[in-house]
CHARMM internal coordinates of N, CA and C (Angstrom, degrees):
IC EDIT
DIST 1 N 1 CA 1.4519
DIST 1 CA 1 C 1.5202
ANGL 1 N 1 CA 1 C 108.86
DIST 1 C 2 N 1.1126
ANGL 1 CA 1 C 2 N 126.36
DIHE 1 N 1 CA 1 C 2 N 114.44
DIST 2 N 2 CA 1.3956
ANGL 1 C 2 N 2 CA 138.49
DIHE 1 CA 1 C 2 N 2 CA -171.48
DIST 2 CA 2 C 1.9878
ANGL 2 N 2 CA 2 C 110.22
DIHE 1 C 2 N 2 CA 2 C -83.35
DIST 2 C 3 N 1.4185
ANGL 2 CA 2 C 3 N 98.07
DIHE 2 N 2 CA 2 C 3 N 106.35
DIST 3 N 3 CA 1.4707
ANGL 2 C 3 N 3 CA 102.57
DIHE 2 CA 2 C 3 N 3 CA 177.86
DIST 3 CA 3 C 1.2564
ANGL 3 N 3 CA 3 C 128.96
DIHE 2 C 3 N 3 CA 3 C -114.04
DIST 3 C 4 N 1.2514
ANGL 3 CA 3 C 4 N 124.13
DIHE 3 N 3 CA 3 C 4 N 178.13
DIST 4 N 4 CA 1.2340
ANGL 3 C 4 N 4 CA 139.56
DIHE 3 CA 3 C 4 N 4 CA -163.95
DIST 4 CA 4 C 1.8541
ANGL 4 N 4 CA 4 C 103.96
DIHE 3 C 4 N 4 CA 4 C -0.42
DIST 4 C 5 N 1.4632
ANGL 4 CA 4 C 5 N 80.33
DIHE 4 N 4 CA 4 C 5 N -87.96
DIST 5 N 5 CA 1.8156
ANGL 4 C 5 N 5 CA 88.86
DIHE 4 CA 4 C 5 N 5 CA 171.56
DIST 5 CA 5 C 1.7281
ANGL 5 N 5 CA 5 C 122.38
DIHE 4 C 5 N 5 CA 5 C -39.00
DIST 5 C 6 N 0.8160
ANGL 5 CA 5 C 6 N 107.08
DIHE 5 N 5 CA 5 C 6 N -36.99
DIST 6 N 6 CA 1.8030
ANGL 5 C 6 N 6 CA 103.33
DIHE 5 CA 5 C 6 N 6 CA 178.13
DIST 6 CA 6 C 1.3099
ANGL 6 N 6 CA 6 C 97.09
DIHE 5 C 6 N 6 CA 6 C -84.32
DIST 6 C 7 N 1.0872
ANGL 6 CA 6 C 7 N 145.74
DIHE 6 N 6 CA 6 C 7 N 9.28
DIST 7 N 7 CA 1.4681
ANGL 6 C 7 N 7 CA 132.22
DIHE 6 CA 6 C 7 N 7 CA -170.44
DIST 7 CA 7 C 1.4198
ANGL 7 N 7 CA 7 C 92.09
DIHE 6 C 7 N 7 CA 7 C -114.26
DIST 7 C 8 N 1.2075
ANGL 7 CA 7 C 8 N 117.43
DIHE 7 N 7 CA 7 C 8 N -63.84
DIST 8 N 8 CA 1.8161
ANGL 7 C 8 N 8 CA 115.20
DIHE 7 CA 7 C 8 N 8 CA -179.02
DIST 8 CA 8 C 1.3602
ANGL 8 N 8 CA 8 C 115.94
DIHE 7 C 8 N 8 CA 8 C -64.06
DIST 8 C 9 N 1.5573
ANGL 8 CA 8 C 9 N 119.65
DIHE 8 N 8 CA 8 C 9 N -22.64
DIST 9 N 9 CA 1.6607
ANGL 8 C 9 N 9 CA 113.12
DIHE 8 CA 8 C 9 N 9 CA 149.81
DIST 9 CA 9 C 1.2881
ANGL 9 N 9 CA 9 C 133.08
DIHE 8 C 9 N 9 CA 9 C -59.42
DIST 9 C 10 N 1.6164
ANGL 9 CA 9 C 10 N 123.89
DIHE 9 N 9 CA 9 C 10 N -32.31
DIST 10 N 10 CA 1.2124
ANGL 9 C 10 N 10 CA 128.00
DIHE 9 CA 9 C 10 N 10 CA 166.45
DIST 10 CA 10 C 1.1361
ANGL 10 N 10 CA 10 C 105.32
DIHE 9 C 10 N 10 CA 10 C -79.33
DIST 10 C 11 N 1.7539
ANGL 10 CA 10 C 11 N 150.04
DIHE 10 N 10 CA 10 C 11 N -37.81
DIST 11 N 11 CA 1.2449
ANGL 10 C 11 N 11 CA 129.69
DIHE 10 CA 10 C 11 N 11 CA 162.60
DIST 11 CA 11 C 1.5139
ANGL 11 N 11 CA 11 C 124.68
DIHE 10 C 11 N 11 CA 11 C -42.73
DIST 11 C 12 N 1.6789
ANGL 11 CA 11 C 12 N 103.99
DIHE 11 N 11 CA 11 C 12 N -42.60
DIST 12 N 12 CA 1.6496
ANGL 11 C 12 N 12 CA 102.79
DIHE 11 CA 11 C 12 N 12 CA -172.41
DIST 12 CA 12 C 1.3010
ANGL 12 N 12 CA 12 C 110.59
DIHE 11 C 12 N 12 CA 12 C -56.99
DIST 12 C 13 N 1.6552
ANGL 12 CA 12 C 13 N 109.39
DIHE 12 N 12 CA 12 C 13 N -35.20
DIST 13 N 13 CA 2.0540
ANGL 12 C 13 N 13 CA 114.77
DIHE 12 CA 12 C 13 N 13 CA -162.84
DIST 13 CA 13 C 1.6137
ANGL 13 N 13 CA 13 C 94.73
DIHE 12 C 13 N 13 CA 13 C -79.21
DIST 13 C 14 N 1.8066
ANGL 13 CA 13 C 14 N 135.22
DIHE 13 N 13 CA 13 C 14 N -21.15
DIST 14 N 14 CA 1.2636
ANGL 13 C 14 N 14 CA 93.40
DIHE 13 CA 13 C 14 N 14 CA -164.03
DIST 14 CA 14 C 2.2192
ANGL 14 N 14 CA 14 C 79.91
DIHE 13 C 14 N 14 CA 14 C -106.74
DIST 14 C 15 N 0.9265
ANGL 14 CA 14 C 15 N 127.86
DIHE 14 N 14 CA 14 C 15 N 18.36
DIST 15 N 15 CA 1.3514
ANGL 14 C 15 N 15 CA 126.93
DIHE 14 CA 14 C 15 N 15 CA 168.15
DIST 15 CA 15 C 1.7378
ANGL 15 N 15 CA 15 C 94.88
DIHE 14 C 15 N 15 CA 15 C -89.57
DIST 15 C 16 N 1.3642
ANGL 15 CA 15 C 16 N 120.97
DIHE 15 N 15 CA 15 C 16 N -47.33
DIST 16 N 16 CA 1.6826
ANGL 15 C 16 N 16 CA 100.05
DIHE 15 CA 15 C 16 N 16 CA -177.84
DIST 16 CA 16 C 1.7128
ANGL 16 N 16 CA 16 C 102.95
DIHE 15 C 16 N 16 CA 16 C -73.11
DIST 16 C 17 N 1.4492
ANGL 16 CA 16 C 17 N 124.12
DIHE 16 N 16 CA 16 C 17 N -35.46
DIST 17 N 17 CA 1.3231
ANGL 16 C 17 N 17 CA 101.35
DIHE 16 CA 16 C 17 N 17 CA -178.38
DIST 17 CA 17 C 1.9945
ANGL 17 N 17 CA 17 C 116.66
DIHE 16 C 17 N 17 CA 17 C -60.68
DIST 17 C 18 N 1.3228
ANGL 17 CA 17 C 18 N 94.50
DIHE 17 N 17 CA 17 C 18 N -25.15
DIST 18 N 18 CA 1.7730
ANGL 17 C 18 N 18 CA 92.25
DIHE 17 CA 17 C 18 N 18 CA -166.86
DIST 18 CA 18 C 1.3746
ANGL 18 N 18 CA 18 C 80.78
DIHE 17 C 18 N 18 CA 18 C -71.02
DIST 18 C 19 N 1.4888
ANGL 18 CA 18 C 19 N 149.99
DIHE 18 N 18 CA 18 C 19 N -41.02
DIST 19 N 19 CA 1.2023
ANGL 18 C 19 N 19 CA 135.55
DIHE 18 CA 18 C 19 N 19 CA -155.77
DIST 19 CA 19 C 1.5246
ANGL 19 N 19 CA 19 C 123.69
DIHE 18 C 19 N 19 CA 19 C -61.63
DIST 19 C 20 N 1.6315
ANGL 19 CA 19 C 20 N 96.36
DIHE 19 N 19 CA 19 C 20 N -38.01
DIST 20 N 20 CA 1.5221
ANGL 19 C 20 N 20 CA 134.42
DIHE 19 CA 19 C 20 N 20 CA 179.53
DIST 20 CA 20 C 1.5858
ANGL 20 N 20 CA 20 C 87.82
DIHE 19 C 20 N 20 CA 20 C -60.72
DIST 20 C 21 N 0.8106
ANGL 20 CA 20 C 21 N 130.47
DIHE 20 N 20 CA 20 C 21 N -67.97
DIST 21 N 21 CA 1.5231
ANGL 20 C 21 N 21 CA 145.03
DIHE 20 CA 20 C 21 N 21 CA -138.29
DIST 21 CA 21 C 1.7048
ANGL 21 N 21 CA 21 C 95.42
DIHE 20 C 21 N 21 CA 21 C -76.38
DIST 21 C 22 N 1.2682
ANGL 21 CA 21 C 22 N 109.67
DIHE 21 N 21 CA 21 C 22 N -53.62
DIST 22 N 22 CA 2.0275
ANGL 21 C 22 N 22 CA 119.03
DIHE 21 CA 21 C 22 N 22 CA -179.20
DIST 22 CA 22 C 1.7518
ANGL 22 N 22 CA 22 C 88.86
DIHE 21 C 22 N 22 CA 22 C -55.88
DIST 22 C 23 N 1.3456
ANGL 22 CA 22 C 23 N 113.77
DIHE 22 N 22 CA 22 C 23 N -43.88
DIST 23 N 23 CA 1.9043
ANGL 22 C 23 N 23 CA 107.15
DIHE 22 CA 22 C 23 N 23 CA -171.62
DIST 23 CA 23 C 1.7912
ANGL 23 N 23 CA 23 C 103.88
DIHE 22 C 23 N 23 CA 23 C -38.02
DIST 23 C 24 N 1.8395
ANGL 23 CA 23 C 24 N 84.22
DIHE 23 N 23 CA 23 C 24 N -75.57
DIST 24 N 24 CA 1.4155
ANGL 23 C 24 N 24 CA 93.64
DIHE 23 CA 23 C 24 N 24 CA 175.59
DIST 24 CA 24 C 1.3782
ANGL 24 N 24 CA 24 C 140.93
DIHE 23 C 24 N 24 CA 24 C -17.98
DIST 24 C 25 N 1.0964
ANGL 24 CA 24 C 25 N 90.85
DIHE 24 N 24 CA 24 C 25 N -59.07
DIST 25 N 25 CA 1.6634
ANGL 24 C 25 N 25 CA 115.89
DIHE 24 CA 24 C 25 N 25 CA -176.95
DIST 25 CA 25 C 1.3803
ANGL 25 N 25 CA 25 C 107.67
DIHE 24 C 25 N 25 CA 25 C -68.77
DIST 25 C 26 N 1.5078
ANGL 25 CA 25 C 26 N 123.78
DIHE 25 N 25 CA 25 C 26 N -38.99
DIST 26 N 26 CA 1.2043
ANGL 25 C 26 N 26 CA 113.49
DIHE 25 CA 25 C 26 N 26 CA -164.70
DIST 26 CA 26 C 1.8063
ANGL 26 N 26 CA 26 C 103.21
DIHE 25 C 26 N 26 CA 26 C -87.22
DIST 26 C 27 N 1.6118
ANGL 26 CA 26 C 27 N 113.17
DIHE 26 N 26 CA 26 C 27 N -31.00
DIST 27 N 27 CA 1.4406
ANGL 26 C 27 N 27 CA 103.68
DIHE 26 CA 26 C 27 N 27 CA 172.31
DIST 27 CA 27 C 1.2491
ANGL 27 N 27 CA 27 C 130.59
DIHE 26 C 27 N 27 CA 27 C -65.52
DIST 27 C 28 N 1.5591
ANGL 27 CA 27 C 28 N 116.81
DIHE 27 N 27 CA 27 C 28 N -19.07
DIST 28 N 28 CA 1.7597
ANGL 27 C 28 N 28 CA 142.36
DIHE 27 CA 27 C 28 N 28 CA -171.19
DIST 28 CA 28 C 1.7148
ANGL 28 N 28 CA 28 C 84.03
DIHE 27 C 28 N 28 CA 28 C -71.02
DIST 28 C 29 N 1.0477
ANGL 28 CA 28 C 29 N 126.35
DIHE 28 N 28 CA 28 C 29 N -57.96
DIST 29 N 29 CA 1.8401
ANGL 28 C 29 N 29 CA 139.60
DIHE 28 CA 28 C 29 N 29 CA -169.79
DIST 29 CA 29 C 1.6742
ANGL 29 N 29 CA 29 C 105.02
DIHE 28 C 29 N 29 CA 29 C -51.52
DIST 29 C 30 N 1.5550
ANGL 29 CA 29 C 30 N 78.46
DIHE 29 N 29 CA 29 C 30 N -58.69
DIST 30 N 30 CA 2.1933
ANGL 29 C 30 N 30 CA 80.18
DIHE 29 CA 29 C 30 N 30 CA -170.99
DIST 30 CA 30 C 1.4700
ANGL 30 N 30 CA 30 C 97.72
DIHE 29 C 30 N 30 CA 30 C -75.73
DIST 30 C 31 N 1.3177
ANGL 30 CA 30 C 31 N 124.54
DIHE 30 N 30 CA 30 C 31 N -12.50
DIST 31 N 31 CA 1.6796
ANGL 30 C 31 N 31 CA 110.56
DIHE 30 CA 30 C 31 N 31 CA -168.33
DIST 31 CA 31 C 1.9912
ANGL 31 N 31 CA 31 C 95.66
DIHE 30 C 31 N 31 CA 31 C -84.00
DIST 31 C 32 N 1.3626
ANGL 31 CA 31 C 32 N 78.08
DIHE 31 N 31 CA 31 C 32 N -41.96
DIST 32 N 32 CA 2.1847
ANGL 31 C 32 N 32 CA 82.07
DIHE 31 CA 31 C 32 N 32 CA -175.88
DIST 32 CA 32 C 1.1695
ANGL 32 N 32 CA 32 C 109.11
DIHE 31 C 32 N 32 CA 32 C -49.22
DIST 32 C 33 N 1.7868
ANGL 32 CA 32 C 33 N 109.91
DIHE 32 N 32 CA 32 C 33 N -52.47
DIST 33 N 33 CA 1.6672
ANGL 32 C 33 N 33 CA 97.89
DIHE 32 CA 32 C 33 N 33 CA 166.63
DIST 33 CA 33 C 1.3015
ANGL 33 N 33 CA 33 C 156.52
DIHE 32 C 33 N 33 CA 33 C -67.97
DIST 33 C 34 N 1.3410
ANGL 33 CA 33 C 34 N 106.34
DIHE 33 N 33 CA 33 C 34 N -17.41
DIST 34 N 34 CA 1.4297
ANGL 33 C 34 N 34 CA 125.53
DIHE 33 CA 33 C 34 N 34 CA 146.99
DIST 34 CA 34 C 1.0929
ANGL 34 N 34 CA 34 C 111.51
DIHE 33 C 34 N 34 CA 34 C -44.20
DIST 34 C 35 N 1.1199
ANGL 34 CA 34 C 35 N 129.91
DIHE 34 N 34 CA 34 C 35 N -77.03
DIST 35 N 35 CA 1.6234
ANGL 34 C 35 N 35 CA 132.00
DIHE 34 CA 34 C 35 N 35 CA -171.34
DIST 35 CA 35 C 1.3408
ANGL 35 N 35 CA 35 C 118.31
DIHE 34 C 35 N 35 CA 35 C -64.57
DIST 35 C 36 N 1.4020
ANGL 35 CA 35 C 36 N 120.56
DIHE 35 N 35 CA 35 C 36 N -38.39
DIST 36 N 36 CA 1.5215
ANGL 35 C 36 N 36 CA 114.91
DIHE 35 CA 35 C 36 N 36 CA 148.60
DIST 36 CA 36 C 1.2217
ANGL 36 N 36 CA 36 C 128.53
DIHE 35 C 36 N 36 CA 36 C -42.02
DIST 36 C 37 N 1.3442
ANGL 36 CA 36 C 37 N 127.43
DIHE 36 N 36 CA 36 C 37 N -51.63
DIST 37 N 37 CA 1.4197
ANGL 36 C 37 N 37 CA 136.32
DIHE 36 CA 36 C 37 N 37 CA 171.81
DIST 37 CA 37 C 1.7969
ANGL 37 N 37 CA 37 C 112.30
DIHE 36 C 37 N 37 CA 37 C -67.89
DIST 37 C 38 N 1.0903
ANGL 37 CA 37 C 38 N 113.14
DIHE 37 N 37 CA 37 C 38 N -22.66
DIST 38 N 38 CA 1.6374
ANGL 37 C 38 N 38 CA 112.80
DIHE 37 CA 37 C 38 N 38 CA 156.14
DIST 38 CA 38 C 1.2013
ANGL 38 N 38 CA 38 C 122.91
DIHE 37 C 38 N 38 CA 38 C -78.59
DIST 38 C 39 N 1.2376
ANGL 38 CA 38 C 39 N 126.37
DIHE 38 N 38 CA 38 C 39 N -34.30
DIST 39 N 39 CA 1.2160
ANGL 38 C 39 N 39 CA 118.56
DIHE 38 CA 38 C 39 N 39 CA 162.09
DIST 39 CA 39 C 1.5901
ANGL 39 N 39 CA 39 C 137.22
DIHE 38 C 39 N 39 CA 39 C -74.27
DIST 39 C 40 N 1.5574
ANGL 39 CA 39 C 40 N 94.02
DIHE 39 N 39 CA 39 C 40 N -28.47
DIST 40 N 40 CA 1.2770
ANGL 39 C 40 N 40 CA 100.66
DIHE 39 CA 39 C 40 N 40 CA 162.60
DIST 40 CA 40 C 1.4440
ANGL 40 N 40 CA 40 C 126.18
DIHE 39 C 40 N 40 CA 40 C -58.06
DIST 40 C 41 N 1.8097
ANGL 40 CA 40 C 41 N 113.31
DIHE 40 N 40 CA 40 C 41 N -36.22
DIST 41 N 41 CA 1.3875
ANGL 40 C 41 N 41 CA 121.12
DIHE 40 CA 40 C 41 N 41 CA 171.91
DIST 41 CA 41 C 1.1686
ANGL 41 N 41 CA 41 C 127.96
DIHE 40 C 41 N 41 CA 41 C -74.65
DIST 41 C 42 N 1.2195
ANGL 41 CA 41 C 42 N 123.33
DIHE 41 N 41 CA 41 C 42 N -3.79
DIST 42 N 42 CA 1.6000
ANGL 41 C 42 N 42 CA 142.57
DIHE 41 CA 41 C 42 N 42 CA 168.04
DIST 42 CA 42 C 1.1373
ANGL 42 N 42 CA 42 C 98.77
DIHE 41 C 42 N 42 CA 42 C -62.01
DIST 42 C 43 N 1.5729
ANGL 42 CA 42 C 43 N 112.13
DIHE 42 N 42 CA 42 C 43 N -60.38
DIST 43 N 43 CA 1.5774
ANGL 42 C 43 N 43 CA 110.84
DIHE 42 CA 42 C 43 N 43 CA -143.81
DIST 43 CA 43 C 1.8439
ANGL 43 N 43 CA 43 C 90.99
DIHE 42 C 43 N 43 CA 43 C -89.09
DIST 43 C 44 N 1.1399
ANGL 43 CA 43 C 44 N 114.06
DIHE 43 N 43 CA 43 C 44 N -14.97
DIST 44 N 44 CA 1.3530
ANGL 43 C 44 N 44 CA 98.98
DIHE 43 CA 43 C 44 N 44 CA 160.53
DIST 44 CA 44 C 1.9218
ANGL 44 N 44 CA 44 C 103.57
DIHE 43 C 44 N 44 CA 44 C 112.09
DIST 44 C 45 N 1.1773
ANGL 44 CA 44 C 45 N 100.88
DIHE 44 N 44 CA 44 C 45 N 30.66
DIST 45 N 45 CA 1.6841
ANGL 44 C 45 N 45 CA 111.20
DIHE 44 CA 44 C 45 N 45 CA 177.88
DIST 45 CA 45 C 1.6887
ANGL 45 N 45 CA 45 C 102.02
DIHE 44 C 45 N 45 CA 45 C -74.95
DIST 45 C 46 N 1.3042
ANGL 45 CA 45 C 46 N 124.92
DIHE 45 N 45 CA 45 C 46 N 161.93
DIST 46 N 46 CA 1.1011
ANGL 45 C 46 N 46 CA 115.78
DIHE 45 CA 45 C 46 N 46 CA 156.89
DIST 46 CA 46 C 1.2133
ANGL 46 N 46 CA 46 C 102.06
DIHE 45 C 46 N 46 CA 46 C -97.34
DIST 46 C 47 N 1.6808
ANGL 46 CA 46 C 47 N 92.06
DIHE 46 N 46 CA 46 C 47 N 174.07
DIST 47 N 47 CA 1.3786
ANGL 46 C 47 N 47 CA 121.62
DIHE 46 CA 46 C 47 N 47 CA -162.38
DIST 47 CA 47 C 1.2001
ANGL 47 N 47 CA 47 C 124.14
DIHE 46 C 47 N 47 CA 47 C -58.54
DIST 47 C 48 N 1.6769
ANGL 47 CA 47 C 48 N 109.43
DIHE 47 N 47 CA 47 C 48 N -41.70
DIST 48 N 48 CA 1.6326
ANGL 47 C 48 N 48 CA 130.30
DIHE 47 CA 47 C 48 N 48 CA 156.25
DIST 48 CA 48 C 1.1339
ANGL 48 N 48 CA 48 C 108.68
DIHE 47 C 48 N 48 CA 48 C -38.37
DIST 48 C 49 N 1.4221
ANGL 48 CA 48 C 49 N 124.80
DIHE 48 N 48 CA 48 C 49 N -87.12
DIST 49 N 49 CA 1.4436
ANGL 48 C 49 N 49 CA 122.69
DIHE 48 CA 48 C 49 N 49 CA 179.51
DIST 49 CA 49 C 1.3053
ANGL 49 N 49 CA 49 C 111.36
DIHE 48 C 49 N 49 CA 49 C -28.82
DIST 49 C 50 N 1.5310
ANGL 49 CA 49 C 50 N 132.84
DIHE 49 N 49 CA 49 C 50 N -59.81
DIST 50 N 50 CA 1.4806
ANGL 49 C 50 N 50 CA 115.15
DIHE 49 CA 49 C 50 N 50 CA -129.13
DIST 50 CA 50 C 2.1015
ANGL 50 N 50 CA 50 C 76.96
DIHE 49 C 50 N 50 CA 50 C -103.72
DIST 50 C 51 N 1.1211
ANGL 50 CA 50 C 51 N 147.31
DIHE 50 N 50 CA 50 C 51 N 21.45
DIST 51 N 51 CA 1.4149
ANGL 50 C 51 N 51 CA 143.03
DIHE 50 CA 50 C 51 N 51 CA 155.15
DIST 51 CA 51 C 1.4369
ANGL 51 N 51 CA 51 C 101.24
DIHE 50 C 51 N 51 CA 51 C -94.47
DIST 51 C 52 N 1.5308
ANGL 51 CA 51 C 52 N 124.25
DIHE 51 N 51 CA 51 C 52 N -11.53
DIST 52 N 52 CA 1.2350
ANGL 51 C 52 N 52 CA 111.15
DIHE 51 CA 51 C 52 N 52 CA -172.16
DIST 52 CA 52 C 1.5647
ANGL 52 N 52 CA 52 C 99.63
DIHE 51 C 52 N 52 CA 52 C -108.12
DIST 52 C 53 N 1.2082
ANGL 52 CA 52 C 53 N 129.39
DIHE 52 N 52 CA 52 C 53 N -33.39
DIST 53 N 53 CA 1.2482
ANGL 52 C 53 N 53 CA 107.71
DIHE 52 CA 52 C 53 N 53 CA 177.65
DIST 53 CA 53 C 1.5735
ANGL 53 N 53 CA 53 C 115.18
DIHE 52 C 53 N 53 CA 53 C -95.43
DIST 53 C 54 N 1.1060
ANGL 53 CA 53 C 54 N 120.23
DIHE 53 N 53 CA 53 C 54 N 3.68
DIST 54 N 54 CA 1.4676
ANGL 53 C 54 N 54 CA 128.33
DIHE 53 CA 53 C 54 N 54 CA 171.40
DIST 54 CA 54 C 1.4387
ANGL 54 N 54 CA 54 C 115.03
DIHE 53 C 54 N 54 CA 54 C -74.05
DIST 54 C 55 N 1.3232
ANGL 54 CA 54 C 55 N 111.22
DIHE 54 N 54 CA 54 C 55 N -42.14
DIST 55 N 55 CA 1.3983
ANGL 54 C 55 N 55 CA 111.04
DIHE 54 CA 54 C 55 N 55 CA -159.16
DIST 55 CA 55 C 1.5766
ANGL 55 N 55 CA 55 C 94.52
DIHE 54 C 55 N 55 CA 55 C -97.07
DIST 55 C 56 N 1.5120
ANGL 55 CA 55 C 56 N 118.91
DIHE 55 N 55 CA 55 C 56 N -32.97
DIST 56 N 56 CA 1.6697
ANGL 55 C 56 N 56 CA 115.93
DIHE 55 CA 55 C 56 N 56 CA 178.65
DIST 56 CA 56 C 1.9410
ANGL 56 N 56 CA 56 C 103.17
DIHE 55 C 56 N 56 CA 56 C -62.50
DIST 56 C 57 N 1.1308
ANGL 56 CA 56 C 57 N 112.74
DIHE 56 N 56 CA 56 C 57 N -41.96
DIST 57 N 57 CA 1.6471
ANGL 56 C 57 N 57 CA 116.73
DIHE 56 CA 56 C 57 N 57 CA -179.59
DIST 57 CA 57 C 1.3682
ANGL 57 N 57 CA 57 C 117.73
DIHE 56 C 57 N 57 CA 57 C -163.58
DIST 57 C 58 N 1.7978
ANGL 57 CA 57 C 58 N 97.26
DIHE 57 N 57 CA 57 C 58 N 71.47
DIST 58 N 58 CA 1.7971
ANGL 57 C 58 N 58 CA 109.56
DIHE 57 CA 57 C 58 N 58 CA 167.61
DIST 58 CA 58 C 1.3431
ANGL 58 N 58 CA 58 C 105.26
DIHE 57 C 58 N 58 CA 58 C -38.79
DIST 58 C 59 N 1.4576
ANGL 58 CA 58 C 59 N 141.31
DIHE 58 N 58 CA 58 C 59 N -56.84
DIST 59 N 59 CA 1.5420
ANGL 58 C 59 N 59 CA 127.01
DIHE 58 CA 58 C 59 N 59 CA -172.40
DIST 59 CA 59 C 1.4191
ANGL 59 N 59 CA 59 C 128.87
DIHE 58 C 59 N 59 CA 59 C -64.85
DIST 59 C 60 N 1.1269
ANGL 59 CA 59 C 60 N 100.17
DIHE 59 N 59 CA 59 C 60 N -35.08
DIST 60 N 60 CA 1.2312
ANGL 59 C 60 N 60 CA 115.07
DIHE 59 CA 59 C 60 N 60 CA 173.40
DIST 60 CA 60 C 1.7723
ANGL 60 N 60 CA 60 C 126.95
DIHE 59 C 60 N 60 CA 60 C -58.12
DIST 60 C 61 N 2.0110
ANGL 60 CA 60 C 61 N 91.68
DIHE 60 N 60 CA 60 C 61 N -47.00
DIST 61 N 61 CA 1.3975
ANGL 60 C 61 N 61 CA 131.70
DIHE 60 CA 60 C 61 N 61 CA 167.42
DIST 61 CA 61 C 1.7010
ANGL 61 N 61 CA 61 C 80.23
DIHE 60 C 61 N 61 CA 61 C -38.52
DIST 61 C 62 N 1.4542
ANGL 61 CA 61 C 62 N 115.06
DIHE 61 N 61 CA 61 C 62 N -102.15
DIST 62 N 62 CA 1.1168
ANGL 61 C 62 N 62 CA 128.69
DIHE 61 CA 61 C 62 N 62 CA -135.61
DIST 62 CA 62 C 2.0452
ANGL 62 N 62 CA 62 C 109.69
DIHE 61 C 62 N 62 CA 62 C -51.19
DIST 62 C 63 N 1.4583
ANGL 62 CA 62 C 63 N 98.62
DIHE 62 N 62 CA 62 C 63 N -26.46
DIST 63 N 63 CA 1.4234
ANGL 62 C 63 N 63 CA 114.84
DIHE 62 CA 62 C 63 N 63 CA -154.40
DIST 63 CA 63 C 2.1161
ANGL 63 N 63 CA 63 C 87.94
DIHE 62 C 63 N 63 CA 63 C -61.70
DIST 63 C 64 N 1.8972
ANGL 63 CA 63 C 64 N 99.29
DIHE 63 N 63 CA 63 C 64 N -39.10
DIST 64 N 64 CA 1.2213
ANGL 63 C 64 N 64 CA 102.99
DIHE 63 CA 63 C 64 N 64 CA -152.99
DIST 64 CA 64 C 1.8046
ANGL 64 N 64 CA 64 C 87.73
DIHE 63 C 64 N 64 CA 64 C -72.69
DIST 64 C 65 N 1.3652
ANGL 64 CA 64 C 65 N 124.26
DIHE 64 N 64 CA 64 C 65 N -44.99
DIST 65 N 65 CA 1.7060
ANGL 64 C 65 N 65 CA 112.54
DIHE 64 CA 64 C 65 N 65 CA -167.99
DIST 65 CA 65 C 1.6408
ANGL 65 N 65 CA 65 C 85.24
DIHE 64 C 65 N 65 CA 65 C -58.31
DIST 65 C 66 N 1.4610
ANGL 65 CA 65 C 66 N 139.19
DIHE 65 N 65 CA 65 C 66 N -96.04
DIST 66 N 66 CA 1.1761
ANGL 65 C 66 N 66 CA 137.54
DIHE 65 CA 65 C 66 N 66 CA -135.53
DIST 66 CA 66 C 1.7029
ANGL 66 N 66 CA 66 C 105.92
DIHE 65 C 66 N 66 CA 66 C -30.25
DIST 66 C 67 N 1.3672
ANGL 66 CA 66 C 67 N 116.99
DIHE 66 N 66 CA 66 C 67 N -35.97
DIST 67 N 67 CA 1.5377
ANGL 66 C 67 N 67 CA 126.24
DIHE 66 CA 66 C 67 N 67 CA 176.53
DIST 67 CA 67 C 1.6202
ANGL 67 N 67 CA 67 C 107.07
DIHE 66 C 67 N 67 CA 67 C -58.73
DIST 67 C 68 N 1.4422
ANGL 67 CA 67 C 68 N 102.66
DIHE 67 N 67 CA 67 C 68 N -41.91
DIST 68 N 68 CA 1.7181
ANGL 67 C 68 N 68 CA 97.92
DIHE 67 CA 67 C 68 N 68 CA -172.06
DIST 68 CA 68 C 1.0601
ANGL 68 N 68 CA 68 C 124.34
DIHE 67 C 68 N 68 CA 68 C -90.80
DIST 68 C 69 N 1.5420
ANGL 68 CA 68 C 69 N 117.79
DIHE 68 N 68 CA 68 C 69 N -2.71
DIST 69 N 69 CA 1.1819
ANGL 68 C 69 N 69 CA 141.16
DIHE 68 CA 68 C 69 N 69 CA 163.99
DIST 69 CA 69 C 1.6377
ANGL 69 N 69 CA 69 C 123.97
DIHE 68 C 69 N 69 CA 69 C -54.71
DIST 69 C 70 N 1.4786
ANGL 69 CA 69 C 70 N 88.60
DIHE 69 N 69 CA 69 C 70 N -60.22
DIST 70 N 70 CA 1.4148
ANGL 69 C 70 N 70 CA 120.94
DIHE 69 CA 69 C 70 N 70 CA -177.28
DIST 70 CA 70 C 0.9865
ANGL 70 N 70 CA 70 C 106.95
DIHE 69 C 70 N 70 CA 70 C -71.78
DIST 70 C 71 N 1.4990
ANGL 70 CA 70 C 71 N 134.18
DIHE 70 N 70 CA 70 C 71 N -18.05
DIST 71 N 71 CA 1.7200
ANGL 70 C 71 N 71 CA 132.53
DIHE 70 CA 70 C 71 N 71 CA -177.79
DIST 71 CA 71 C 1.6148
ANGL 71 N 71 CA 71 C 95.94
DIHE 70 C 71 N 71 CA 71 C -91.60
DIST 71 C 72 N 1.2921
ANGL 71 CA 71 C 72 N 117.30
DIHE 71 N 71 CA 71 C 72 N -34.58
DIST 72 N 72 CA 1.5791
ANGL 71 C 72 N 72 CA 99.69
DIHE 71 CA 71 C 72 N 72 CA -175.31
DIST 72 CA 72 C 1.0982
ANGL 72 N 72 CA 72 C 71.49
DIHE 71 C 72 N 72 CA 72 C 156.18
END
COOR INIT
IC SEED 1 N 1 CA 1 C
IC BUILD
């Protein structure tokens, strides 16, 4: 029968994994936007634009260059 102590040990491991997991997630976001915003500056966006749609939706940002990339 698993008590007190085993219960707040299995809370701590899946609170450090969700913690692990928010890391992830949040570097995958700033990394998409980086590279969105480089690509955007390639193709020659200004600077305005590509801080405004990067930072409103870096994934999205990036999803739309890799598309415009790929078209030509």
């Amino acid at each position: 029968m698993n008590g007190p102590k085993e219960a707040y040990m299995a809370k701590e491991k899946w609170v450090g994994t969700q913690s692990s997991m928010n890391r992830v997630i949040l570097f995958a976001t700033v990394a998409s936007g980086l590279i969105a915003a480089y690509l955007m500056y390639r193709r020659g966006e200004s600077l305005g634009s590509i801080a405004k749609q990067t930072i409103a939706n870096p994934v999205g940002s990036l999803i739309s260059e890799v598309k415009t990339r790929s078209n030509g």
